[in-house]
N, C-alpha and C positions, 0 to 999 in steps of 0.2 A: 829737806824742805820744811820749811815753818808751817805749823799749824795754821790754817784759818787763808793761808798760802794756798789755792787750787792750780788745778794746772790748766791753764786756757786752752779751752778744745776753740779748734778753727768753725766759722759758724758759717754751716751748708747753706749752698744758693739754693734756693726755692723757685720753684719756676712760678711766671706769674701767670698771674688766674687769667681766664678767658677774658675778661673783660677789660683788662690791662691793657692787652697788647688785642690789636681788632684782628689785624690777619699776618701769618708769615710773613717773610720779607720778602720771598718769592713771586709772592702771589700780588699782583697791581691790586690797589683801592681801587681806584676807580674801573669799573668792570669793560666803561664802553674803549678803554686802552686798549683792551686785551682783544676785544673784537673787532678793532680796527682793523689791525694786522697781523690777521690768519695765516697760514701757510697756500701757498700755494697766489696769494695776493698781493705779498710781497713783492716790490718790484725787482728784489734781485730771483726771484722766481721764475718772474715773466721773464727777465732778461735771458734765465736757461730756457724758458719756451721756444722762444725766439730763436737762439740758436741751432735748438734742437731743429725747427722747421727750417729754419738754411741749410743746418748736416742732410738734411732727408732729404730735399729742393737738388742740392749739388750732388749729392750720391745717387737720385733720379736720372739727373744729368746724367751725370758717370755711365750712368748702366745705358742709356742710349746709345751712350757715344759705342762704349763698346760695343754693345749689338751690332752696331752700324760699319762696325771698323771688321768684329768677325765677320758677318756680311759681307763685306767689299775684300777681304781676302779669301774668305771661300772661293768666291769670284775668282780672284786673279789663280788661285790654286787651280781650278779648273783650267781657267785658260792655257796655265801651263801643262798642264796636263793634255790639252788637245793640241798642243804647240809639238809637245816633246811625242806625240805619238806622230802627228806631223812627219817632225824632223828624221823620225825613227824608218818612216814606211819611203821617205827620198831615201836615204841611206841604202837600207833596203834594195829599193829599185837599180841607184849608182851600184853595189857591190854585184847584182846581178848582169846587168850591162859589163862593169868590168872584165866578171868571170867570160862574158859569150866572147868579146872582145879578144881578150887572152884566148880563147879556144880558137878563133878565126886564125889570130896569129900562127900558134901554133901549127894550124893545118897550114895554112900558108910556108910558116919554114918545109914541114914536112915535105909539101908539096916539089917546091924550091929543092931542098936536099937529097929526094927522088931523081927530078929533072939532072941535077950535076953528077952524078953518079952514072946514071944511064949517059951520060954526052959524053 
């Protein structure tokens, strides 16, 4: 390399001073932007409000209906329940009737079979 020849150094970015650049690029100039639209003000906010109170409104529902449906099948469970003790204590009665029935019979043949025996 020639004399008097340097070798060029690349020349460092500098960052610029405060007064250069006012604010990040992040950050709005103008401040009343910023306070416009908060969170929770945002209409696509409210629009999650909203639904939220319809999820909780029909899940409300929900849970009536249910209440109202276990409710009305309690209900009917019992009614089966006094139906089938019901049906249980007829039964009951019928196989008791059958048995005297069948007993009458029987002495009846016996009776019968007695009689032809002795004639």
């Amino acid at each position: 390399m020639p004399e008097g020849e340097g070798q060029e150094r690349p020349q460092r970015r500098r960052r610029p001073g405060a007064g250069e650049q006012p604010a990040h690029r992040a950050v709005p100039l103008q401040r009343h932007v910023l306070e416009a639209v908060r969170a929770g003000d945002h209409p696509r906010d409210q629009d999650t409000d909203q639904l939220r109170e319809r999820a909780d409104a029909q899940t409300e529902d929900l849970r009536g209906r249910l209440q109202e449906l276990c409710e009305r099948a309690d209900a009917q469970t019992q009614d089966l329940r006094v139906r089938l003790q019901e049906l249980r204590e007829r039964a009951d009665e019928r196989a008791q009737e059958h048995r005297e029935r069948v007993a009458e019979l029987r002495a009846r043949i016996a009776e019968l079979t007695a009689a032809a025996t002795v004639a």
